[in-house]
C-alpha positions as CSV (number, residue, x, y, z in Angstrom):
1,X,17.4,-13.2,109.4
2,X,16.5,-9.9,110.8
3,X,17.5,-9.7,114.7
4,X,17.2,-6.1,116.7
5,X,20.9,-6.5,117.5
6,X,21.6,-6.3,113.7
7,X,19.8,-3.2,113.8
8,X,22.1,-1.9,116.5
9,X,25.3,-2.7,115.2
10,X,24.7,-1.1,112.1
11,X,23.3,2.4,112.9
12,X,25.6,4.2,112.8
13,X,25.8,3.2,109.1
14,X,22.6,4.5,108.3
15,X,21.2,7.4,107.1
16,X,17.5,9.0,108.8
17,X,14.4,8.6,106.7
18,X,11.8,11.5,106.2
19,X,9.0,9.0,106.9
20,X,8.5,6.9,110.1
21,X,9.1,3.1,108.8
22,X,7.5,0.0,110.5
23,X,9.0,-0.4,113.7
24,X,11.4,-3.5,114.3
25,X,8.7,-5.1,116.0
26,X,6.4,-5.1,112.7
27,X,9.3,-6.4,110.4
28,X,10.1,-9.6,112.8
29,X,6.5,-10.2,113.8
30,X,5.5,-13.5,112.3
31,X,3.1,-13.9,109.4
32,X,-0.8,-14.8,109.9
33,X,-0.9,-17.7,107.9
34,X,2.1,-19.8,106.2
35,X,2.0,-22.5,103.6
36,X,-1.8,-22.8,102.7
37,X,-2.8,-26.0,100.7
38,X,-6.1,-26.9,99.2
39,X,-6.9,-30.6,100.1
40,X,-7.2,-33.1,97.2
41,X,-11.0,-32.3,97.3
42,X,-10.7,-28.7,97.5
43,X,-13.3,-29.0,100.6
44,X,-10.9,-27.6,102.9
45,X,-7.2,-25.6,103.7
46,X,-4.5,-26.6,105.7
47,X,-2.5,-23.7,107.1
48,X,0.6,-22.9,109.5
49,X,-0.5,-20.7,111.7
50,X,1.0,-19.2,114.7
51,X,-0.4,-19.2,118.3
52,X,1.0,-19.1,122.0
53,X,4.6,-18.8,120.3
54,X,4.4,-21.8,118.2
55,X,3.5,-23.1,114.5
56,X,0.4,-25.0,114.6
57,X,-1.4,-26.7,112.1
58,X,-5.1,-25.1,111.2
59,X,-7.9,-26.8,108.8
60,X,-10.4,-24.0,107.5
61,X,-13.7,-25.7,106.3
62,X,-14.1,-24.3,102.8
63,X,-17.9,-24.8,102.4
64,X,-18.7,-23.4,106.0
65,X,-15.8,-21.4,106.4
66,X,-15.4,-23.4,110.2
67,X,-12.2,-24.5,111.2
68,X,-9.3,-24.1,114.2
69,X,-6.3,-25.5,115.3
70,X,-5.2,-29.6,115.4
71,X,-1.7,-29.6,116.5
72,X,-1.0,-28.1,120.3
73,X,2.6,-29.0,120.8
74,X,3.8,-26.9,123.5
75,X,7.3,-27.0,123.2
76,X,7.2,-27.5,119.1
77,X,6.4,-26.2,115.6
78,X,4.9,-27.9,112.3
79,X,7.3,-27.0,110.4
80,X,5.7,-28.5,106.9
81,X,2.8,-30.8,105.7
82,X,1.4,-32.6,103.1
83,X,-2.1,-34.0,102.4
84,X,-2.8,-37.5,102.2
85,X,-6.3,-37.7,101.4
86,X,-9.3,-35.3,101.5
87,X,-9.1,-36.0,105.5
88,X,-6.1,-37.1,106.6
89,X,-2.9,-35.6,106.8
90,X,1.1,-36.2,107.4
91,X,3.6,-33.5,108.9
92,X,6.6,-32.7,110.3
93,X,7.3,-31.3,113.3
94,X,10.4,-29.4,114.9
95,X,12.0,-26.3,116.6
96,X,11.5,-23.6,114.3
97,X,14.1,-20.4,114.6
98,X,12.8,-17.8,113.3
99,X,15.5,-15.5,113.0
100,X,17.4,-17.5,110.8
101,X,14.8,-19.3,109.7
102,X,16.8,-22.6,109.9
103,X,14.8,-25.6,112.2
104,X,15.9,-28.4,114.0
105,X,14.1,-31.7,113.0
106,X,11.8,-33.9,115.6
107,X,10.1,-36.3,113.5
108,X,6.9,-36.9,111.0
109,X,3.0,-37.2,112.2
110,X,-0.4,-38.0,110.8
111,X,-4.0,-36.9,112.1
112,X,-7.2,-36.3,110.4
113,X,-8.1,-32.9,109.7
114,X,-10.4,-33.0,112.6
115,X,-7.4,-33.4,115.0
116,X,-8.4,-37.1,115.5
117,X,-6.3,-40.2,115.5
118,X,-3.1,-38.5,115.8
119,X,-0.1,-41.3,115.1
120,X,3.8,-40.7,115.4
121,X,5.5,-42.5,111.9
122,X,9.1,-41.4,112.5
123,X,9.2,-40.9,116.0
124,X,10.9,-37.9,117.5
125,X,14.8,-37.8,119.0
126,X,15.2,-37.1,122.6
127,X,14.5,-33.5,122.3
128,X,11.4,-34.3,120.4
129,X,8.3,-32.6,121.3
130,X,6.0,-33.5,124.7
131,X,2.9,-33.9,123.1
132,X,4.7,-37.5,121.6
133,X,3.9,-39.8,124.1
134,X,0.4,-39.0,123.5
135,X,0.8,-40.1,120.0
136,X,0.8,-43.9,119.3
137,X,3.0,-45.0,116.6
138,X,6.9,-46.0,116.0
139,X,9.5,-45.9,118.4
140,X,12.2,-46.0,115.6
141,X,14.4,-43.1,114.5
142,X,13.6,-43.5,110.5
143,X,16.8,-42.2,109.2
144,X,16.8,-40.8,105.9
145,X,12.7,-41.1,106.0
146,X,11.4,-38.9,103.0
147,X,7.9,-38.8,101.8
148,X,7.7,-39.5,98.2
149,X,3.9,-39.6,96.8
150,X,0.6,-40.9,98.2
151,X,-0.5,-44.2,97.5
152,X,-2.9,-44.1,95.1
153,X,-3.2,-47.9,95.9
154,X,-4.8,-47.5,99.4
155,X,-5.8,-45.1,100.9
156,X,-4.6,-43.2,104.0
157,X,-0.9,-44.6,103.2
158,X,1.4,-43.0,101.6
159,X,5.0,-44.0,99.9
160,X,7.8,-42.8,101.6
161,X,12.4,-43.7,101.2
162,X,13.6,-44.6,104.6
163,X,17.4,-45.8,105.5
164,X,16.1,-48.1,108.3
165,X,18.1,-51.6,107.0
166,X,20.9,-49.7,105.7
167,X,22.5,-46.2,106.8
168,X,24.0,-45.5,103.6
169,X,21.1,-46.6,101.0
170,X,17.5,-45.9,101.4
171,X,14.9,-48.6,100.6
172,X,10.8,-47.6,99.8
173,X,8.3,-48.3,102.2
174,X,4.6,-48.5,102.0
175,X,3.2,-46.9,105.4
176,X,-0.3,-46.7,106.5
177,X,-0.9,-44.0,108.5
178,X,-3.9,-45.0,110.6
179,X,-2.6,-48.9,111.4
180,X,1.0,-48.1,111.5
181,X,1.9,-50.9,109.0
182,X,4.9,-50.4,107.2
183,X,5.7,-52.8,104.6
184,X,8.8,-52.6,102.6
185,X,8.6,-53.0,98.8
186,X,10.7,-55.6,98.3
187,X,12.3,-56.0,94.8
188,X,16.1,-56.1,93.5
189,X,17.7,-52.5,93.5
190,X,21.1,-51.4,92.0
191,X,23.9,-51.2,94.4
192,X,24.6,-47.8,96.3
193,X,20.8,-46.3,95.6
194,X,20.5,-42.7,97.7
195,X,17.4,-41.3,95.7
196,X,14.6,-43.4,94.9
197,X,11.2,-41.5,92.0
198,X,7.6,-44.0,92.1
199,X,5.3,-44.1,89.1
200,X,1.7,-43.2,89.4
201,X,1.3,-46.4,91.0
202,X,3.7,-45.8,94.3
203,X,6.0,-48.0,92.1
204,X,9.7,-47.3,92.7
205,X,11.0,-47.0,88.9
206,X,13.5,-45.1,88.9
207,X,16.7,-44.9,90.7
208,X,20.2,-43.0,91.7
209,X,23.0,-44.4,92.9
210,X,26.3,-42.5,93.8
211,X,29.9,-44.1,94.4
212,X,33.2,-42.7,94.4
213,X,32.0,-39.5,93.4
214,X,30.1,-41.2,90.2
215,X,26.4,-40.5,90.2
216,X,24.4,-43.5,87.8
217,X,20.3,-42.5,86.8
218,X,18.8,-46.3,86.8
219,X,15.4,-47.2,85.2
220,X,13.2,-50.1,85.1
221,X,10.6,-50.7,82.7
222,X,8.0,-52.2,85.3
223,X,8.4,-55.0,88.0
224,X,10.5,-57.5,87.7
225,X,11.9,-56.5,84.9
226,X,16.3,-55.7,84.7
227,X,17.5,-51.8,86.1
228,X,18.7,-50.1,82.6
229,X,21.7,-47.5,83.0
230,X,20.2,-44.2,81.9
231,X,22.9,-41.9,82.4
232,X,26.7,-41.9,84.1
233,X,29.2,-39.5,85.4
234,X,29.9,-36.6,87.8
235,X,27.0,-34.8,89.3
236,X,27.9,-31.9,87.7
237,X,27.9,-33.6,84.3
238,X,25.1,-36.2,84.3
239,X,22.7,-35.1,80.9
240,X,19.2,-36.5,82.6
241,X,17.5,-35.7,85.4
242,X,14.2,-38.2,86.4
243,X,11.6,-35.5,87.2
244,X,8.0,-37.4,86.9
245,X,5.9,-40.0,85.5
246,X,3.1,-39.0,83.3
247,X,-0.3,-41.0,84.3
248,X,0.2,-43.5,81.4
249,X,3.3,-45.1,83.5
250,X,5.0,-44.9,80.2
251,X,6.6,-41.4,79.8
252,X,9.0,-40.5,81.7
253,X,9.9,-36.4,81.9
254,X,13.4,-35.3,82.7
255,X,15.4,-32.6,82.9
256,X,18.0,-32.1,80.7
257,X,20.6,-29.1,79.7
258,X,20.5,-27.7,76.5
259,X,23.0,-26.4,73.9
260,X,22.6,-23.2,76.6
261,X,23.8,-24.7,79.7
262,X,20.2,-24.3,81.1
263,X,17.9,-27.1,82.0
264,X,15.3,-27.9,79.9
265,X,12.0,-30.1,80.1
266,X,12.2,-33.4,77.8
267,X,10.2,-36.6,77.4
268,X,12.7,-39.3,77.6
269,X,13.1,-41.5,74.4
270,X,13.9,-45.1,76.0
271,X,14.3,-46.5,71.9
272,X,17.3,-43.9,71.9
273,X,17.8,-43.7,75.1
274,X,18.4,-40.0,75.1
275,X,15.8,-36.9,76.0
276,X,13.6,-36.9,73.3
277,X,10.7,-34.1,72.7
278,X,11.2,-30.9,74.3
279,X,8.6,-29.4,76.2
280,X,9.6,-26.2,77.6
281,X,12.8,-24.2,78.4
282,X,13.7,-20.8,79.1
283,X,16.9,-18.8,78.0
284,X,18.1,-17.4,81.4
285,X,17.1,-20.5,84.1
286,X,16.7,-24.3,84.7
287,X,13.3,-25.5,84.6
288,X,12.4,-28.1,86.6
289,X,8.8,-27.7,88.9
290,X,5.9,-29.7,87.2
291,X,2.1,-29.1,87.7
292,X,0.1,-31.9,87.5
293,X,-3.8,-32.7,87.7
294,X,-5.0,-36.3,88.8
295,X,-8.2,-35.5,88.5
296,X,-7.6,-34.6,84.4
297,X,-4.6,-36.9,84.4
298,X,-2.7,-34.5,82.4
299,X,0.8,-32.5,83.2
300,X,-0.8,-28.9,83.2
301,X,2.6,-26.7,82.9
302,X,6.1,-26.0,84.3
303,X,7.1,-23.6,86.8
304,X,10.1,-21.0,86.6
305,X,11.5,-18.7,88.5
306,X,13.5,-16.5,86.6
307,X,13.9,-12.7,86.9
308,X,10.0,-13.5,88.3
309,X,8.5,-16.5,88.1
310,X,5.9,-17.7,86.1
311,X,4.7,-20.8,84.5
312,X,4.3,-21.9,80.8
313,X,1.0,-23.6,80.5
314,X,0.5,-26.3,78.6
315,X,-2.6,-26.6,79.5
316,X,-5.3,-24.1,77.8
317,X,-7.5,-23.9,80.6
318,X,-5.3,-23.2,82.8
319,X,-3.8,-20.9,80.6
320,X,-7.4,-18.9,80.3
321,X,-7.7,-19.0,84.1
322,X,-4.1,-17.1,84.6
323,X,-5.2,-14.3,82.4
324,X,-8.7,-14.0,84.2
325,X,-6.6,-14.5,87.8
326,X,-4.0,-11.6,86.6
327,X,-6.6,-9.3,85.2
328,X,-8.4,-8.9,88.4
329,X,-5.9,-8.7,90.3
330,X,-3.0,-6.5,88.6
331,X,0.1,-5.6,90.5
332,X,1.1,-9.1,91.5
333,X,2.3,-12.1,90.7
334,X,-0.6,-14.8,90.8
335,X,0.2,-18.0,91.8
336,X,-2.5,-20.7,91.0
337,X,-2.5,-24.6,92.4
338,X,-5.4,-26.2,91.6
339,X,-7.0,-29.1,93.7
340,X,-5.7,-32.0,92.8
341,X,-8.9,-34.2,92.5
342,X,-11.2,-31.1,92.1
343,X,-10.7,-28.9,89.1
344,X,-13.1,-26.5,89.9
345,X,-11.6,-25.0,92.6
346,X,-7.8,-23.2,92.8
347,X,-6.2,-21.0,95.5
348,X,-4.2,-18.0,94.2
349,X,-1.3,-16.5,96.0
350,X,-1.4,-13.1,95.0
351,X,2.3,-11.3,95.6
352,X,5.1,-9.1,95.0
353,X,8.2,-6.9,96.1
354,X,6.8,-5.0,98.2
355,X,3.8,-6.9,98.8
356,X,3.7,-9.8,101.4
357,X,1.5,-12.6,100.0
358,X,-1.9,-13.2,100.5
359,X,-4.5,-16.0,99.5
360,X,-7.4,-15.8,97.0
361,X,-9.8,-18.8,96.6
362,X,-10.7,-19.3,92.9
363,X,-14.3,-21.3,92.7
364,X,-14.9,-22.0,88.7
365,X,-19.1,-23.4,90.1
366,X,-20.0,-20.0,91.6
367,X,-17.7,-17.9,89.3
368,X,-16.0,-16.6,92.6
369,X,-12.5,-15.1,93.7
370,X,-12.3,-14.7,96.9
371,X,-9.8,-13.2,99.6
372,X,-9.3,-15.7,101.9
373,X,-6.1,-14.6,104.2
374,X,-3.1,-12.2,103.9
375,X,-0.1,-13.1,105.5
376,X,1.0,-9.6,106.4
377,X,-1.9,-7.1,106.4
378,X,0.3,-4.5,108.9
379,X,2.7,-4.1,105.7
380,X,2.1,-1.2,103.2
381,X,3.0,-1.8,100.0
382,X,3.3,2.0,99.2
383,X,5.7,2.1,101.8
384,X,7.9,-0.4,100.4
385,X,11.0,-0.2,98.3
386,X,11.6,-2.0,94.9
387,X,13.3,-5.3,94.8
388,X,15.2,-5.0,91.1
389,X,16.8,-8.3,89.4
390,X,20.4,-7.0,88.3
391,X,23.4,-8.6,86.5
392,X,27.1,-7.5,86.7
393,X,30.1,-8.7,85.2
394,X,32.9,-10.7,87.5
395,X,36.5,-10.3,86.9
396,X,36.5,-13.3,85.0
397,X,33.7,-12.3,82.9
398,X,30.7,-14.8,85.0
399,X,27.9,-13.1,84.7
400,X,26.5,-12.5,88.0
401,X,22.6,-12.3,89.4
402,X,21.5,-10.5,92.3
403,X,18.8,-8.6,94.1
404,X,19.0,-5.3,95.0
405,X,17.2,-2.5,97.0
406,X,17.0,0.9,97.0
407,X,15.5,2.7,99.7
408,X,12.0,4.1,98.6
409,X,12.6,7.6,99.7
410,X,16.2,8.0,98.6
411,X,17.6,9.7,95.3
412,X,19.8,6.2,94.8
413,X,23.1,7.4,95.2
414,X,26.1,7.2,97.7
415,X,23.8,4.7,100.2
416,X,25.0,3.1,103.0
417,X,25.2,-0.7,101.7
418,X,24.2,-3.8,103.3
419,X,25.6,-7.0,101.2
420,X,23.4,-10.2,102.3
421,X,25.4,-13.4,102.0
422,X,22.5,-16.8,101.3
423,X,23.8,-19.8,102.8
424,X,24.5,-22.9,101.7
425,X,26.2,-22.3,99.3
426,X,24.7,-25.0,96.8
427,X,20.9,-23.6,97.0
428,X,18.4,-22.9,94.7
429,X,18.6,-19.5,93.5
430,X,17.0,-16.3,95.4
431,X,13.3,-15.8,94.2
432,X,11.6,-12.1,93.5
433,X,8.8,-11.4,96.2
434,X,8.9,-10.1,99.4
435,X,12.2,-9.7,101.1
436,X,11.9,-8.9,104.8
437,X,15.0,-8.6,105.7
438,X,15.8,-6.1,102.3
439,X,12.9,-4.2,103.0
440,X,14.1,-3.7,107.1
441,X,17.0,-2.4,106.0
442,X,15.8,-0.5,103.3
443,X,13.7,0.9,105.6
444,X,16.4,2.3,107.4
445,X,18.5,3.6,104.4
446,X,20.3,1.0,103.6
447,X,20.7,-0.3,99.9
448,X,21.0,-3.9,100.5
449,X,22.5,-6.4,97.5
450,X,21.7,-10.2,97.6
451,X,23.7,-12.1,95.3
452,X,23.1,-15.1,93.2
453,X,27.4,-16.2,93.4
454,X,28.9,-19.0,91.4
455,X,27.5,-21.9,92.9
456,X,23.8,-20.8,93.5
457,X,21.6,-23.7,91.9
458,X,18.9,-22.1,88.7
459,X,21.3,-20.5,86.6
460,X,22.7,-23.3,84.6
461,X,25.4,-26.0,85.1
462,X,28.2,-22.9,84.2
463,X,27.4,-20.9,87.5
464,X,27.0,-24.2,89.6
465,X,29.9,-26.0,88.6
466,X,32.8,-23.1,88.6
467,X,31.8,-23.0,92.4
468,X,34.0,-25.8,92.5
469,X,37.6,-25.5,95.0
470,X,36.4,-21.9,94.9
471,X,35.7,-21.2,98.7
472,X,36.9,-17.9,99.6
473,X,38.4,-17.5,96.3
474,X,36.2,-16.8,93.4
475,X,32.8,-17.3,95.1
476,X,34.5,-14.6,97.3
477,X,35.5,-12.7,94.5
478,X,31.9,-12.5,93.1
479,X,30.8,-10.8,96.2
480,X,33.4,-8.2,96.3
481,X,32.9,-7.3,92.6
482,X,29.2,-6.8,93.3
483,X,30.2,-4.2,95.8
484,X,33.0,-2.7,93.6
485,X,30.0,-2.6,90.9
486,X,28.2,-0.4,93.3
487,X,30.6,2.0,94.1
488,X,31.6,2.9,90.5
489,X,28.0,3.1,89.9
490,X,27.9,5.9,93.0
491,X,25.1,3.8,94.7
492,X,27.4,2.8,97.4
493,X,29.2,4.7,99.6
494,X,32.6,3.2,99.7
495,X,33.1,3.9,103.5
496,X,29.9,2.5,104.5
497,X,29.5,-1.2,103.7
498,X,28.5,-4.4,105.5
499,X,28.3,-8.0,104.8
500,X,25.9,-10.5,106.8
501,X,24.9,-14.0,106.5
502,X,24.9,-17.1,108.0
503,X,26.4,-21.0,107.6
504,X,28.0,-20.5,104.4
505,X,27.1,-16.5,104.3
506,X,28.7,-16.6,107.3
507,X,31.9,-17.9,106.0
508,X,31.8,-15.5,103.4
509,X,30.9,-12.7,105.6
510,X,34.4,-13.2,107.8
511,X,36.3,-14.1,104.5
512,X,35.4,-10.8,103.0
513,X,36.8,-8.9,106.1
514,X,39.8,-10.9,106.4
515,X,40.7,-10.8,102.3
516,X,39.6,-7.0,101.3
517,X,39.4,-5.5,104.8
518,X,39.4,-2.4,103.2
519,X,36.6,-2.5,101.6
520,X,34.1,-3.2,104.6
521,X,33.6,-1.0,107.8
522,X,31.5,-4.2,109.6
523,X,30.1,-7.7,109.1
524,X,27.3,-9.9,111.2
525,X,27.6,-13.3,111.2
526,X,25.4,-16.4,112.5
527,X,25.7,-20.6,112.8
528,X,29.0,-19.4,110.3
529,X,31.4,-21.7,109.1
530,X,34.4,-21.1,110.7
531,X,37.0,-24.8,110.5
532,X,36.5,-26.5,107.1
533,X,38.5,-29.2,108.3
534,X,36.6,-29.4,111.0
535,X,33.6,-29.7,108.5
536,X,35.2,-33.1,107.4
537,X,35.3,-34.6,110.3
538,X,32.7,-37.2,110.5
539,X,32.9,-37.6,114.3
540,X,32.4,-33.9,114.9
541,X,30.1,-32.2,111.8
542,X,26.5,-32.7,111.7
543,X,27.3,-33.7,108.3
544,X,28.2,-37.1,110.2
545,X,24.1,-37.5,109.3
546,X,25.0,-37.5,105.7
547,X,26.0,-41.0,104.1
548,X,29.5,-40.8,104.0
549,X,30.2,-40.8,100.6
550,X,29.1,-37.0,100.2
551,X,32.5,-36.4,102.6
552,X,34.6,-38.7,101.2
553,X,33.8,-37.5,97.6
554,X,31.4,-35.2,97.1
555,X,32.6,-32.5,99.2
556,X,35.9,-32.9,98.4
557,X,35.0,-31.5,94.8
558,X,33.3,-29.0,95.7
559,X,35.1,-27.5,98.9
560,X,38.1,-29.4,98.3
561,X,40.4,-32.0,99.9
562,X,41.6,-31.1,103.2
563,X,45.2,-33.3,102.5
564,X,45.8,-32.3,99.2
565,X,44.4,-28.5,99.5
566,X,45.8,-28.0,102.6
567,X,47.5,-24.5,101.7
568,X,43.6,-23.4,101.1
569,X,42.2,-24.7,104.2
């Protein structure tokens, strides 16, 4: 979200550094490499990788260490992938903006990780990218599609949700990625479904519906057999949340909150029907990310992203292999994902605050960890300010999380302050790393807060649900008493204080001027949201894509009704 023009607009904000920083050309130059995943097999890596101004897809031979490039759209970037077998693989393709780091969708591919047998499965829009025609496959818009496992039926295909009978209720699909067939799995459902979970099988099993701003979990024991209501109510009060099958097709693991408020990881009793043995939790965030190994058919441990992340194993092995991982390489935070057919080998990404991520290749047959790619090798972590996890206290006692940076080379006190807005505003919660745009601006002497405001997803239903109506009102207020923190804390220099963000930071950004103009000498906005009742209307908003009950109920919880709340619009 760093653009040179923010850099101009706010200079004479800033205060001179003793040494010479990166240039603004090193901060927005694009990483090396960008989401790395081992291939079921662990025989080779996919990567993003950049070339001729665009995201293209690279396979790296593992064994040989041979490899290049089997995407060249001219005019568009992969923007994600996923593996479907040991050679063949399904992505998505679009216009990636890097400044914001938003991108527009084109549609869904697959091609062997040679670059052979390249098919379209949810063919681009009009402004899709030229290489298309080139690619056999469907001609249909596949609205809603989502990829939801790989068929571990037949392989090559892979399960995805897809609203192509109905625009308002996705059914599953079986699609094989080399014929084209696509073959819907035809069973009863429950009425209103917008969220289907498969068991090991590709079999859908578990369902959510949502109508009139009522959200029902559904569950059926196998096929054939009647949908049982799991749970019932608001989406802000529903008690299970369907996160996995277990390889047995029997146990089902949910998420669930606690007498805490925060998520916790529960095997779901079906006699009681009610969570029943806990698994994990932690005291300060939701848990939710699962790590799973087919080839030992065993949930390994749960991912959470707290202060830091981190993951409690449940697995001893893997548990052993962290330690070993973190002991050789000290400083970082080591990420490990393990092939998922091929235990023996794992790839590491090794990272911190002021230390862009980069790759490590973990091979338990040769006793080897080895450096396989860093993302941002120009970056000096030495150079680089710390990224600190904060609380403080909002007027109406929420306790508030947040990122903030300090310039490296500063003594901490009476900074100029930059106040980054995150979008959204219902997203999962900022995660500790590597901040480019923090460390820019730190660069340049800015302190530079990122909070986690009422409404930011991780933190507990508390935090999420008292977003509610609370545009420009107490979501506002959150910000504003981060910055009032500041100041009495003589970090921030009262006459020197920005806000930036964009869609919902954007909003917030102009709301903050316009309520405590006082308090702000400039803000920099982008893509900001500037009519909410222009936001409702279906034949204008891109939320017109959405099924229309999230405008006809949903939002109107959580932004508010523009006829009755008219005053606040």
């Amino acid at each position: 979200m760093v653009r040179t023009f923010y850099a101009l607009a706010l200079v004479a904000l800033a205060i001179p550094a003793p040494a010479q920083p990166l240039s603004v050309e090193e901060f927005l130059k694009r990483p090396l490499y960008s989401q790395p995943s081992l291939s079921p097999d662990g025989r080779r890596l996919a990567v993003i990788v950049p070339a001729k101004g665009r995201d293209h897809l690279t396979i790296l031979e593992l064994d040989t260490r041979k490899g290049g490039r089997i995407t060249d759209f001219g005019d568009a970037d992969v923007l994600r992938h996923h593996w479907i077998s040991g050679e063949r693989l399904l992505f998505a393709v679009g216009e990636a903006y890097e400044a914001s780091g938003e991108a527009r969708f084109f549609g869904w591919y697959a091609v062997n990780a040679d670059g052979s047998e390249l098919r379209a499965i949810d063919a681009p829009d009009t402004h899709g990218p030229s290489a298309s025609p080139r690619a056999p496959g469907a001609r249909t818009y596949l609205r809603g599609f989502r990829y939801l496992a790989r068929d571990p039926l037949e392989r090559d295909s892979i399960i995805v949700e897809a609203r192509y009978r109905d625009p308002e209720a996705p059914d599953v699909y079986r699609y094989q990625t080399r014929s084209g067939q696509m073959t819907r799995l035809g069973f009863e459902r429950p009425p209103n479904v917008t969220r289907w979970l498969v068991d090991r099988t590709g079999v859908p099993r578990v369902a959510r519906s949502y109508l009139r701003g009522i959200a029902t979990i559904w569950y059926r024991p196998g096929d054939g057999q009647a949908w049982i209501k799991l749970d019932e109510g608001e989406d802000s009060k529903l008690k299970v949340l369907p996160l996995a099958f277990d390889f047995d097709n029997r146990t089902l693991y949910v998420a669930s909150p606690g007498s805490d408020d925060k998520s916790a990881i529960y095997r779901y009793d079906f006699e009681r029907l009610r969570p029943g043995e806990r698994l994990a939790r932690h005291k300060d965030v939701d848990l939710g990310a699962m790590l799973f190994s087919r080839a030992r058919r065993t949930l390994l441990g749960i991912a959470f992203d707290a202060d830091k992340p981190g993951v409690v194993w449940l697995d001893e092995e893997m548990a052993r292999l962290q330690a070993t991982v973190d002991k050789a390489l000290p400083g970082t935070f080591n990420q490990l994902r393990v092939a998922d057919e091929n235990p023996k080998r794992a790839l590491i990404a090794a990272y911190s605050d002021t230390s862009p991520p980069s790759y490590y290749l973990f091979d338990a047959d040769r006793l080897t960890l080895e450096k396989i790619a860093a993302t941002r090798p120009w970056i000096r972590p030495e150079d680089m300010s710390e990224r600190k996890f904060v609380r403080y206290k909002a007027r109406d006692g929420l306790e508030i999380p947040a990122y903030l940076t300090i310039p490296k080379r500063s003594n901490g006190k009476n900074l100029p302050l930059l106040v980054e807005i995150h979008g959204g505003p219902w997203v999962q919660k900022q995660s500790w790393g590597f901040d480019r745009d923090a460390q820019f601006f730190a660069s340049r002497g800015y302190a530079v807060l990122q909070p986690d405001f009422r409404g930011t997803l991780g933190y507990g239903r508390r935090h999420y649900a008292s977003s509610f109506g609370q545009w420009g009102l107490a979501m506002q207020d959150d910000i504003t008493d981060g910055v009032e923190w500041l100041v009495r804390e003589g970090i921030a220099d009262r006459d020197r204080i920005c806000l930036f963000g964009g869609s919902y930071g954007g909003y917030a950004a102009l709301w903050g001027l316009i309520k405590t103009p006082e308090l702000y000498r400039c803000g920099v906005t982008y893509a900001a949201i500037t009519d909410i009742g222009l936001y409702f209307d279906i034949a204008w908003s891109d939320m017109a894509r959405s099924p229309i009950e999230w405008l006809d109920y949903g939002a109107r919880v959580r932004i508010g009704d523009p006829a009755r709340d008219r005053e606040k619009f």
